[in-house]
N, C-alpha and C positions, 0 to 999 in steps of 0.2 A: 872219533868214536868215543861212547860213554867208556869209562873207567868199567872195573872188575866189579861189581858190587857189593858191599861192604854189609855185613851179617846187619839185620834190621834192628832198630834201638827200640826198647821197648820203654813206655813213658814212664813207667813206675820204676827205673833205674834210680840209681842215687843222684840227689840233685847237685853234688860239686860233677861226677861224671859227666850229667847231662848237658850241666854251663859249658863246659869244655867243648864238648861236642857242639853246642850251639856256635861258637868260637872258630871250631876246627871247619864247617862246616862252609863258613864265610871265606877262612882263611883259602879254602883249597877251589875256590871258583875265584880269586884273586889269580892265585899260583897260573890259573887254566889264561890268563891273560896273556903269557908270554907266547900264545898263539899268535900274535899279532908284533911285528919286527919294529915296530915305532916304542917298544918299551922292554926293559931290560926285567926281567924279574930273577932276583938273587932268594935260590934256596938254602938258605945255611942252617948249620947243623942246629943254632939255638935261635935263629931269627928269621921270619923271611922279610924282605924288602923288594919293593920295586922303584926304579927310575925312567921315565923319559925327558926329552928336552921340552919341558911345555909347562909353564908355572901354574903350575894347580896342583892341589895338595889333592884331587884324583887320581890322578896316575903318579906321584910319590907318596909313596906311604911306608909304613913298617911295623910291622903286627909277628903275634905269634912270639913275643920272644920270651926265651927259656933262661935267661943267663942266670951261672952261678956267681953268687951275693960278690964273692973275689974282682970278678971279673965286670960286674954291673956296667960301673962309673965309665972303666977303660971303654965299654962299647958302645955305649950311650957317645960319649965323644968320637969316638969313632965315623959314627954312621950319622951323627949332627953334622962334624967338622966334612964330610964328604959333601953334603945335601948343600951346607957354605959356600964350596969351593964351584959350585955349579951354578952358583944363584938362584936357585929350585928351594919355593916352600917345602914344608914335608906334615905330615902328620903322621902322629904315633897311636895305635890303639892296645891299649892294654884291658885285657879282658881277664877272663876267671884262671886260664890257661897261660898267663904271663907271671913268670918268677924275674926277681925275688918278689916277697909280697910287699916290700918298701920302693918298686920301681914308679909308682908316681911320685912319690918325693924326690926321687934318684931326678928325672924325668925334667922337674921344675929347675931343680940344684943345678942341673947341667945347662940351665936357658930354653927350655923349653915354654913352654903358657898352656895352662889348662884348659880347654874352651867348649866341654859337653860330657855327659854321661847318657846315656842308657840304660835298658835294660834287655841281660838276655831274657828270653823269654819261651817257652815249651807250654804243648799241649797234646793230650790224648787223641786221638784222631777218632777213634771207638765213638766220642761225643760231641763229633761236628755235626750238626746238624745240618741236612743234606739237602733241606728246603728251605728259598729265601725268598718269598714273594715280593719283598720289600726292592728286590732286586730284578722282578721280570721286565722293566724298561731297561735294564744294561743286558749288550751283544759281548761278550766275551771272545775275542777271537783271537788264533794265533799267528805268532809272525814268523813267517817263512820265505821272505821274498825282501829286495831290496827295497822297494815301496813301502812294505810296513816296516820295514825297521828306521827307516828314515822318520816317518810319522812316529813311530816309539821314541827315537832319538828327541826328536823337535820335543815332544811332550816332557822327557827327564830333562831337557836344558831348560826348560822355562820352569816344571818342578820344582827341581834343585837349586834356581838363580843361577846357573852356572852364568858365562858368557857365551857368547855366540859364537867367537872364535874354538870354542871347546865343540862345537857341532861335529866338524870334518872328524877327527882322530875317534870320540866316541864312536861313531859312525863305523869307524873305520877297521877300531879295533875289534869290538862284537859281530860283525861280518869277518873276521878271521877268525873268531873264535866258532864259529858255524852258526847255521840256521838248523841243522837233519834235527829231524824228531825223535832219534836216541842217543842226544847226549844228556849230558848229566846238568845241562842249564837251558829252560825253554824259556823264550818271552812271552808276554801278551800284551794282546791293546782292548779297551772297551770303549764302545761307540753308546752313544744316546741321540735315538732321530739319525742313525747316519754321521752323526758328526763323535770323529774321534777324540775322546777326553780323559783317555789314562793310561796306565801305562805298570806292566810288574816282570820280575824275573821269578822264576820258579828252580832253585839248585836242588840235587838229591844226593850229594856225598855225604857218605860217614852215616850212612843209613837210617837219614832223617830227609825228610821235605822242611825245605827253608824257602821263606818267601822273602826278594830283596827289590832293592829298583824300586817301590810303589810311587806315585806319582801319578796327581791328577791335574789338569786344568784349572787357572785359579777362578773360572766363570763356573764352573762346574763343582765346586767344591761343595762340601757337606749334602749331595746328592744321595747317597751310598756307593759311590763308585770303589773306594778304597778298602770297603766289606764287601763288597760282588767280587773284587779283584784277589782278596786276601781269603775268601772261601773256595773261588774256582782253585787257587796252587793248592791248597790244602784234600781239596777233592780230587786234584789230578795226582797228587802224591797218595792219599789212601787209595786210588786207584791200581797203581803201581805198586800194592803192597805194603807201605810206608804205614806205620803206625804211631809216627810222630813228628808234629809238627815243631817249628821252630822258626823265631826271627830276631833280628835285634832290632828294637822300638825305642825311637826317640822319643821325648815328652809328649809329643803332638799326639804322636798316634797311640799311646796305651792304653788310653779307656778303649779306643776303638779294636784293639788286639783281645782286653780282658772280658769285652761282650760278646766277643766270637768265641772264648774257653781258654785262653793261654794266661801260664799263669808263670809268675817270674822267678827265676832259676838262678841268675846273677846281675854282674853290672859290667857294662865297657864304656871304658872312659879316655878321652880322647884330649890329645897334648899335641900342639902343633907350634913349628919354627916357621914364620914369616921370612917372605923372599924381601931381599933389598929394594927397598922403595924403586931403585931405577928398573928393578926385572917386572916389578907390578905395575910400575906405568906402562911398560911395553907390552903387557899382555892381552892387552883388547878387551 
């Protein structure tokens, strides 16, 4: 079932506030993963983290963390020297909501490798515009059934590059996480002629609409698929109430975030430990 709902963010809040919330917002439909028993997700008091046994830095990650400056170094080795002993990649994201403010250096110092930023990113939802003709050949539909989440799945593992072998557990884990249409993460798929070519997740914790997942077809790309898909979450969130959008955008996609109205609030930057060449030859 959805969560309590969280008093509505209004856009004109403070922009260090809002980065957070765009932060928090990702962090706690992470958290909602450990619906599914193939992956451990550790709540602590200044980090969260999760593990499964499966080498991809998808399901090992670690985000959210709070530590005090004393403490940094010790926990940084800490929770590397664990991800080691597993032979499990991991990736770390540090966002506008991550202390101390010197943890990417911390980050590097301890063996980690930098390898991406972002940006968070917010918008008024009052100034979505609610008409997109540019977009009447895409069917926006939602997925409620193991049939469309399977075609959601296939669509994000070729998206992403994932491997193929990441099909099953994806699959496996967002069918535990539900399909009902009041929780607090819905998917979609969008079709052109019938044929399905993309793919988004819609979260609403922390009293924002957050759009994640996006993911098109690479025959299909530069269609509009990825603005039909990033206005429908944002339409079903103003619908809902929501007065504020949000997402974190990689390079690729922020001209296409900044001509829908979102405008940039922070940065999340991402540091990841490499599995032992023998765990990533074995990973398919």
């Amino acid at each position: 079932m959805a969560t309590a709902p969280a008093p509505v963010v209004l856009p004109n809040m403070p922009t260090p506030d809002l980065a957070r919330i765009v932060c928090e917002n990702c962090w706690m439909h992470f958290r909602s993963w450990a619906a599914w028993p193939g992956i451990t997700v550790h709540h602590e008091p200044d980090v969260t983290w999760t593990e499964a046994p499966i080498p991809h830095v998808f399901f090992n990650q670690v985000y959210g963390a709070r530590f005090r400056y004393s403490a940094a170094e010790r926990r940084i080795a800490t929770l590397k020297g664990h991800a080691e002993r597993r032979g499990m990649p991991l990736i770390w994201r540090v966002g506008p909501d991550s202390t101390p403010g010197n943890l990417p250096r911390l980050l590097e110092d301890g063996g980690l490798t930098y390898a991406d930023d972002g940006l968070a990113m917010a918008m008024d939802l009052a100034h979505l515009d609610l008409r997109d003709p540019s977009s009447s050949h895409i069917v926006i539909r939602d997925v409620r059934d193991d049939v469309a989440l399977r075609l959601w799945t296939e669509i994000g593992i070729e998206g992403f590059g994932f491997p193929a072998s990441m099909a099953r557990p994806v699959f496996d884990m967002h069918r535990a996480m539900g399909l009902d249409p009041d929780r607090n993460h819905q998917h979609f798929l969008a079709d052109i002629d019938g044929e399905t070519v993309g793919m988004a997740t819609m979260t609403t914790y922390c009293g924002v609409v957050a759009l994640q997942n996006l993911a098109t077809r690479r025959a299909y790309r530069r269609r509009g698929v990825g603005t039909a898909l990033t206005r429908h979450v944002m339409r079903e969130g103003r619908r809902r109430g929501l007065r504020t959008g949000v997402l974190q955008a990689s390079s690729l996609g922020q001209g296409l975030y900044r001509a829908i109205g979102f405008r940039e609030v922070g940065r999340v930057f991402e540091f990841v430990l490499d599995a032992p060449a023998s765990e990533r030859a074995g990973s398919g």
